[in-house]
C-alpha positions in Angstrom: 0.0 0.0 0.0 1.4 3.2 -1.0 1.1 5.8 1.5 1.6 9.7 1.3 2.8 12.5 3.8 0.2 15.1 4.1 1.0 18.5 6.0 -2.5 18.3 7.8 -1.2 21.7 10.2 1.4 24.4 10.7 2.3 26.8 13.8 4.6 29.3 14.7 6.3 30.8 17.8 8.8 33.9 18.1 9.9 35.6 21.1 8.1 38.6 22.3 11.4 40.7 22.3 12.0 42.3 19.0 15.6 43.8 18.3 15.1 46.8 15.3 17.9 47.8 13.3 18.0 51.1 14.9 18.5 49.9 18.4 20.9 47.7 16.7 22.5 50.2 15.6 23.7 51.6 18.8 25.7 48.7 19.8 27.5 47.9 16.6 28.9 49.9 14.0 25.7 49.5 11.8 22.9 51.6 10.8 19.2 50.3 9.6 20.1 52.0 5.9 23.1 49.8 5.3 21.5 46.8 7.1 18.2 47.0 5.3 20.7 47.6 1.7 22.5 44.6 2.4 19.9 42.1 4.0 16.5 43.4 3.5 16.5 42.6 7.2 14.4 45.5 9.4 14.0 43.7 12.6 14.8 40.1 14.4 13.1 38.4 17.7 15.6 37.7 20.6 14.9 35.0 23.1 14.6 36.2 26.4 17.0 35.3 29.2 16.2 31.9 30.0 13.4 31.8 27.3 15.1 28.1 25.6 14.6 26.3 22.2 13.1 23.9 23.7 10.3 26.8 24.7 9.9 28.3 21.6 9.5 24.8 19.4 6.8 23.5 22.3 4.8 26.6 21.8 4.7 26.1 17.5 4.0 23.0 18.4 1.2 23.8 20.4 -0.5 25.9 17.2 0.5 23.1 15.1 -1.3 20.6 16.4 -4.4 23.0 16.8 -4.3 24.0 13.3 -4.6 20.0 12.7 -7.2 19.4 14.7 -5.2 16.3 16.9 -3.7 15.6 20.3 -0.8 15.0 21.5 -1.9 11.6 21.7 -2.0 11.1 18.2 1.9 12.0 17.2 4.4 9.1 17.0 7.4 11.0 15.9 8.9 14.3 16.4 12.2 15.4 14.6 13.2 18.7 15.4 15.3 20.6 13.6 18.2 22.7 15.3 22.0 23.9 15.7 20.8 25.6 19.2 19.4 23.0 21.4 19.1 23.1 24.8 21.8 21.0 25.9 24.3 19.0 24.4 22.1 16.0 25.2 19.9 14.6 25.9 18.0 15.7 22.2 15.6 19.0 22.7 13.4 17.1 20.6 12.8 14.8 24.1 12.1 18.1 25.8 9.4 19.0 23.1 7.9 15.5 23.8 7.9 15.5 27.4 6.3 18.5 27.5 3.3 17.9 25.8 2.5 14.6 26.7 3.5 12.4 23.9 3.9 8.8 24.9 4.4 6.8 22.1 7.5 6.3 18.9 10.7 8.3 18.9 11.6 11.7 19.1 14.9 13.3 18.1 17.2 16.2 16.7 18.7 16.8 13.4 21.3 18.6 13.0 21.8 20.5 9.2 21.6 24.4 10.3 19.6 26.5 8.1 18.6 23.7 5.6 17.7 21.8 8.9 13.8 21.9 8.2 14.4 20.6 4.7 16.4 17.8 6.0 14.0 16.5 8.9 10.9 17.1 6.6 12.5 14.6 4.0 13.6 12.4 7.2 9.9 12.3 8.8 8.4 12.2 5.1 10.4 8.7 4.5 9.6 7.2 8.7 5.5 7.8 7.2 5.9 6.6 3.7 7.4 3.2 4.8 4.4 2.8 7.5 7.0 3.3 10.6 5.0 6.3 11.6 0.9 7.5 11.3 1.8 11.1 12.6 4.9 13.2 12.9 5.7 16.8 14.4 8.3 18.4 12.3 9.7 21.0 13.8 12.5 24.0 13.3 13.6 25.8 16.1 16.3 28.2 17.1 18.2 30.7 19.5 20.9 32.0 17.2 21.1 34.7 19.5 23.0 32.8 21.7 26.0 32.0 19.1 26.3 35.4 17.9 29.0 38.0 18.3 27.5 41.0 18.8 30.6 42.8 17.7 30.9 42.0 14.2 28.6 43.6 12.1 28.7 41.2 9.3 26.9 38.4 10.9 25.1 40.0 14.3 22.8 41.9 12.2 21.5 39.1 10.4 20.1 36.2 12.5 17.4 36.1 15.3 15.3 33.8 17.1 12.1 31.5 16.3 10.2 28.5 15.3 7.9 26.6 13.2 6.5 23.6 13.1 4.0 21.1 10.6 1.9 17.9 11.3 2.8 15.6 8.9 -0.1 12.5 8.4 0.3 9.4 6.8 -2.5 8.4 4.3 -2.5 6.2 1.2 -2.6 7.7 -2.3 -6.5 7.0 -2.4 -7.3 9.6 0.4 -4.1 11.6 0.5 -5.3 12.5 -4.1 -2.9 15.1 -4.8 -2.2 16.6 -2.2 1.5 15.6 0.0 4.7 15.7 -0.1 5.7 15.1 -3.8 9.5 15.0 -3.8 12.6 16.2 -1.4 16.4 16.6 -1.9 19.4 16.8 0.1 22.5 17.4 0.0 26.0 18.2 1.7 29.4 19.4 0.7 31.7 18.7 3.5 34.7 20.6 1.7 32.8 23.7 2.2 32.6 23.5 5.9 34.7 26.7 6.6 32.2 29.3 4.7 29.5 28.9 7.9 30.3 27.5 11.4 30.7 28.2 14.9 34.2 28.1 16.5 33.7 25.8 19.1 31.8 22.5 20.1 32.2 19.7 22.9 34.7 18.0 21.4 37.4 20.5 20.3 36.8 23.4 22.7 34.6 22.2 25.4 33.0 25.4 25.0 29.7 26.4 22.6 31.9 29.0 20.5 30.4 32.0 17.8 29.3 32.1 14.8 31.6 32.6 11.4 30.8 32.9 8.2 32.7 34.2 4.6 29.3 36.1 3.5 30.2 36.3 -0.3 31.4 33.0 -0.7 27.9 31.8 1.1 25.9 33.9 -1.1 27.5 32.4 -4.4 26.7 29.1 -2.9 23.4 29.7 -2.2 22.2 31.0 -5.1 23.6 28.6 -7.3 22.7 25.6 -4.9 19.1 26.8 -3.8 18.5 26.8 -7.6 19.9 23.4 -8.6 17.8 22.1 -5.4 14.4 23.9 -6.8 15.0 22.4 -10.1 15.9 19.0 -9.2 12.9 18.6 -6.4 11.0 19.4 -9.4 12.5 17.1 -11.7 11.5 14.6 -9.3 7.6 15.4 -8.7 7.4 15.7 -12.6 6.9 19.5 -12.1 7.3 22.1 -14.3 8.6 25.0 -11.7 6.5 27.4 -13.5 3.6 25.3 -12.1 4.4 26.1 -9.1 2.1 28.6 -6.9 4.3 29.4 -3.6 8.2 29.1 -3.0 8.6 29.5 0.5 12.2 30.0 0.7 14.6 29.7 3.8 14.6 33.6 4.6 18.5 34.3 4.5 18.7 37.7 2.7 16.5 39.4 0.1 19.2 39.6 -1.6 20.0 35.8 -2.0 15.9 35.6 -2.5 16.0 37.6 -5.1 19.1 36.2 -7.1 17.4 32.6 -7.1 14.2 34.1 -8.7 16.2 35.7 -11.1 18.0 32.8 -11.9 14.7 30.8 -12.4 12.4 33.3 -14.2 10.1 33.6 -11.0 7.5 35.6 -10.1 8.7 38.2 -7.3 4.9 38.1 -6.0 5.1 34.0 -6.2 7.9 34.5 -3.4 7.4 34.2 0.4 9.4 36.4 2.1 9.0 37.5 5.9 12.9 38.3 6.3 12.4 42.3 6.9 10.4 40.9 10.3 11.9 37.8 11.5 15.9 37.8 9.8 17.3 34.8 9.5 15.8 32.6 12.1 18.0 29.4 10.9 16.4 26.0 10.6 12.6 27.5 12.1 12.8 30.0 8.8 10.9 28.1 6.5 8.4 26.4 8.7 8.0 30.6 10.0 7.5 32.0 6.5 5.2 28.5 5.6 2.5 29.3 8.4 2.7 33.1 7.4 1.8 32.5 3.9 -0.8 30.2 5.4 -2.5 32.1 8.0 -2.5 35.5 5.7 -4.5 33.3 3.0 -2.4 33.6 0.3 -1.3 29.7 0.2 -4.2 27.8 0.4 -5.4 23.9 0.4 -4.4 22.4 -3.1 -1.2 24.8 -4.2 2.0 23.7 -5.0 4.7 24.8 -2.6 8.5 24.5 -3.3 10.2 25.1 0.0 14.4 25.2 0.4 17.5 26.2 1.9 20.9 26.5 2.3 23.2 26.2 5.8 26.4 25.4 7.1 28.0 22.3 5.7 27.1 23.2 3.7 24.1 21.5 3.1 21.3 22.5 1.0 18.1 21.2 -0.3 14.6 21.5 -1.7 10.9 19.8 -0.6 8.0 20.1 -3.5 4.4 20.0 -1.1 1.0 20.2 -2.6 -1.1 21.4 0.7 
């Protein structure tokens, strides 16, 4: 029996602190015109003191499962996406679980930074298709704030703090139609590792480290890659990409948003974008943008969607969705 991953709910959680470019701008050597130039970035959310990851996936959680109409009872598999969890272990994921009362299958982190949704939304998609799970919680959640260093310009004034999350139901082809996930892809080049990391880890500084990044370099990457990904996750599905009624893309820069649309002859009004409000929110970016596009009504039961995303890794990758 063939069986299909529908995304039967979304939700989304940021912290009630929002950092402006302004306010910013007084403790860096930045100013909102050169940030907003650069990034397209206006504002971020910033995790209160003691306000976790672990918090802020539990509460788009919450809204996920309400905007699917289930319990907690019914989820058998959580995979939460994040390079910020609580602790180094046990998995935030078991947090999230704990926390609203789900007692049955396995729950978990994935690790792949910004494309980190992508990645566990192909993971969860495959646990359903092969029967091994009825109902999974994807989720994406970040603090960023907490790697940053709020003295260099060039990376403090992009990231901030969020989360997103979607129910994903198993149902065979019969009662799924067309709607479900339709195709994913993944990838990782290794050999790239140095264009986007933190400087430290467990293992070789015993300490959590800051966050680096060569911002060209990335943004050649990412346009290139983000566009190979689209076209291939449509290659897959047996799409034509100008089919295609929403691309929810992982909300880096405007900038890299743009270049990708370029690249691919798309729409500028077919494009999600909620990086002006939220920056770049890491791995709980597209899951964010996703249940935007949702609540707002412009992506509605029956589109196409064709999510994706670039991180450290690097990894990058695509997921084509009819909701």
């Amino acid at each position: 029996m063939e069986l299909r991953s529908i995304i039967c709910g979304v939700g989304s959680h940021l912290p009630v602190r929002v950092l402006t470019n302004a306010e910013l701008s007084r403790k860096v050597d930045t100013s909102d015109e050169w940030i907003v130039a650069r990034t397209g970035i206006r504002q971020r959310h910033v995790a209160a003191e003691g306000e976790l990851t672990s918090d802020l996936a539990i509460q788009a959680a919450v809204k996920a499962l309400a905007s699917a109409g289930c319990a907690a009872a019914d989820i058998d598999l959580i995979v939460l996406a994040t390079a910020t969890p609580d602790l180094t272990f046990p998995a935030t994921a078991a947090r999230v679980q704990a926390a609203l009362g789900v007692t049955k299958g396995a729950a978990f982190d994935l690790q792949a930074v910004c494309s980190g949704f992508i990645f566990a939304l192909a993971t969860a998609d495959n646990f359903l298709a092969r029967g091994q799970a009825k109902r999974a919680l994807v989720i994406g959640a970040e603090t960023f704030s907490r790697l940053l260093d709020w003295e260099d310009r060039s990376t403090c004034v992009l990231f901030g703090d969020g989360a997103g999350a979607v129910v994903l139901e198993a149902r065979t082809k019969a009662e799924a139609g067309a709607r479900g996930v339709i195709s994913t892809f993944v990838r990782t080049d290794g050999k790239l590792h140095d264009l986007l990391y933190v400087d430290g880890g467990p293992s070789q500084t015993q300490s959590v480290g800051k966050l680096r990044m060569v911002g060209n370099a990335v943004f050649r990457h990412a346009v290139e890659h983000i566009s190979g990904a689209m076209l291939e996750a449509c290659a897959r599905g047996g799409v034509d990409i100008a089919d295609v009624d929403w691309f929810v893309p992982h909300q880096a820069n405007q900038r890299i948003l743009d270049g990708v649309a370029r690249k691919l002859g798309i729409d500028a009004g077919k494009v999600i974008s909620t990086v002006a409000l939220h920056g770049n929110t890491s791995a709980a970016s597209v899951p964010l943008a996703l249940d935007v596009a949702i609540r707002d009504g412009r992506a509605k039961k029956g589109d196409m969607v064709l999510m994706e995303a670039l991180g450290g890794g690097l990894t990058w990758g695509a997921a084509l969705v009819r909701l």
